[in-house]
C-alpha positions, 0 to 999 in steps of 0.5 A, spaced: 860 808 710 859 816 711 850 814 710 851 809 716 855 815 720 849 819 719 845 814 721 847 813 727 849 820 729 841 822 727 839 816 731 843 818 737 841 825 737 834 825 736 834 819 741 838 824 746 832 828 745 826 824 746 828 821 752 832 827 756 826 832 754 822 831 761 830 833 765 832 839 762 830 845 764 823 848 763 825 854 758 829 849 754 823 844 754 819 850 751 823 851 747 824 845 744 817 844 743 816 849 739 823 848 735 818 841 734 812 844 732 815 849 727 819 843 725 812 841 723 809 846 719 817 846 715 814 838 714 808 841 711 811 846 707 816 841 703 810 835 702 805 841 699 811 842 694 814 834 693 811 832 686 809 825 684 811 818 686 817 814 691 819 808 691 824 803 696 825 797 697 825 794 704 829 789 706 829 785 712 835 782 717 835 775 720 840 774 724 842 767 722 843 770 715 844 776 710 838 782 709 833 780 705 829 784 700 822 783 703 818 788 698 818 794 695 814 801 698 811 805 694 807 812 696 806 819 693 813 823 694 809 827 700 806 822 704 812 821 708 812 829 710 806 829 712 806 823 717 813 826 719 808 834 720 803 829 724 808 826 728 812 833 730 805 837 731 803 832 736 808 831 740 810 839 740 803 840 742 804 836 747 809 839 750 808 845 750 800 843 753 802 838 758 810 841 758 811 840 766 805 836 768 809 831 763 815 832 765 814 831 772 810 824 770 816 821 766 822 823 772 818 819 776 817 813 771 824 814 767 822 807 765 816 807 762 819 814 758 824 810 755 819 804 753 815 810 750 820 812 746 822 807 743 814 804 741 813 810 738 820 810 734 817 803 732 811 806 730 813 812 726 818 807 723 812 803 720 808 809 717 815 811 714 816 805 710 809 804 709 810 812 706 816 810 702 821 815 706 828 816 705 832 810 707 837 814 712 830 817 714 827 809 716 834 806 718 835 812 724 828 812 727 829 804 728 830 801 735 837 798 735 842 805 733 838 807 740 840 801 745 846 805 748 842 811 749 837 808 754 842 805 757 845 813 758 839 814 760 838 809 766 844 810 768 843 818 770 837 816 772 840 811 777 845 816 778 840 821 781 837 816 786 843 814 789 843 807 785 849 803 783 852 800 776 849 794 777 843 795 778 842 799 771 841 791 769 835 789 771 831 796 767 835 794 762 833 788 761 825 790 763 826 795 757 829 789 752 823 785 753 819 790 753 821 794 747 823 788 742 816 784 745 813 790 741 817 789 736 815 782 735 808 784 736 809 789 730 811 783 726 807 778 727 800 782 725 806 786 719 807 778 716 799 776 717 796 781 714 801 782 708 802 789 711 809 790 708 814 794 710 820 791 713 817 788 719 813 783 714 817 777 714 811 773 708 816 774 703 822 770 706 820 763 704 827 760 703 833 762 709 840 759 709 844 759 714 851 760 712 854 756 718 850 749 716 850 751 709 843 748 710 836 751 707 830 752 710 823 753 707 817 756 710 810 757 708 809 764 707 806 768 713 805 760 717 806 761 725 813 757 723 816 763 720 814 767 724 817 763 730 824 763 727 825 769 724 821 773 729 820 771 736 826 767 736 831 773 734 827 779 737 825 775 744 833 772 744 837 775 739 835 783 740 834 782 748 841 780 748 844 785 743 840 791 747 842 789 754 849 789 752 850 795 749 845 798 754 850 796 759 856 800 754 852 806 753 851 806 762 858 806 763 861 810 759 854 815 761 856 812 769 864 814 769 862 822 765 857 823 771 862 821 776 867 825 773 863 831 773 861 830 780 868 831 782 869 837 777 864 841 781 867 838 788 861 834 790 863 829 796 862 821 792 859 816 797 865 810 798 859 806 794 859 810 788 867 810 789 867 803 788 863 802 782 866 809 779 873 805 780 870 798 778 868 801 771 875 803 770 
């Protein structure tokens, strides 16, 4: 229990981050920029001192039954501080060299800033189990602890358009199929080439499903595998799961705005009224 609290409460604050960066104010993103970068180096430092071989093993989750062992990663014990130096030095260079232009751009696109956010998660997430990273490390840059984050920020970014609740469902549902679309995308060529990681779905051969107590068996890396225990859950299963905690994660973002509209005297419109009154 307390690794799963740190978990979601790591995945949640660099979520927090990543997606708000373009709407604080420019000392802040600077700020934050740098606060990365150095963050880098750190990473650097430690992988120079880290000694000798990691292992882990990587378990996959089908929706229809238990987690699956789908292998077990093993990297240098540096390797994972080095991908971590690449990825904080780009993204710190990046706001710090296009900070304005940058942020300007996502405030226009909020959409695409979220759908960024979290390819590039999925991304990072691969090479960190591909390095053998920590486990509570791999599990809090994954996608499905961050699903009532972007739905916080689609709401407030609604919000800052006069929008209203109800249209917080049509972004979330292009994000769920965006975001888990390239998921499936990352497992289908994870699972065809043998890539590893938890995404490659090879090694699960033998799937029971407990309600039936029925056993399926699939021939390793087939399209049939691939089918049922990618596409079917990440286009169905996950979009459901994302859309609907996105909509929590919107109304609890949708109400704390609102109230803070009020805290400052701002005059609510009748419509923002109603749907503030229509979540209570």
């Amino acid at each position: 229990m307390p690794t799963l609290v740190l978990t979601i409460a790591l995945s949640w604050a660099l979520a927090g981050l990543m997606h708000f960066w373009p709407r604080l104010p420019a000392r802040w993103r600077r700020l934050l920029s740098i606060a990365t970068s150095a963050a880098g180096l750190a990473f650097l430092i430690a992988g120079t001192a880290a000694e000798g071989l990691r292992e882990i093993e990587t378990t996959s989750l089908v929706v229809v039954g238990p987690a699956y062992l789908t292998g077990t990663a093993s990297a240098s014990a540096s390797l994972h501080y080095y991908v971590l130096t690449a990825v904080c030095l780009l993204l710190g260079f990046a706001g710090l060299a296009l900070g304005g232009a940058l942020a300007r751009w996502l405030r226009r696109h909020w959409l695409i800033n979220a759908v960024a956010v979290a390819w590039l998660v999925t991304v990072l997430r691969f090479l960190l189990e591909k390095s053998a990273a920590p486990y509570v490390l791999t599990q809090a840059v994954g996608i499905t602890w961050m699903a009532p984050v972007a739905g916080a920020f689609y709401a407030v970014c609604l919000r800052e358009e006069d929008g209203r609740y109800r249209d917080l469902v049509g972004p979330l549902v292009s994000y769920a199929f965006l975001v888990r679309g390239f998921v499936a995308l990352v497992a289908v060529l994870a699972t065809r080439l043998g890539l590893g990681t938890h995404y490659d779905l090879s090694p699960i051969v033998r799937v029971t499903l407990h309600l039936t107590g029925t056993e399926h068996i699939f021939a390793a890396g087939s399209w049939w595998q691939i089918f049922w225990l990618s596409l079917v859950p990440q286009l169905l299963v996950w979009t459901v799961y994302t859309v609907a905690v996105g909509l929590v994660g919107g109304a609890l973002a949708w109400r704390w705005s609102a109230r803070k509209s009020l805290r400052r005297g701002a005059a609510p419109s009748p419509e923002t009224l109603a749907e503030s009154g229509g979540n209570d």
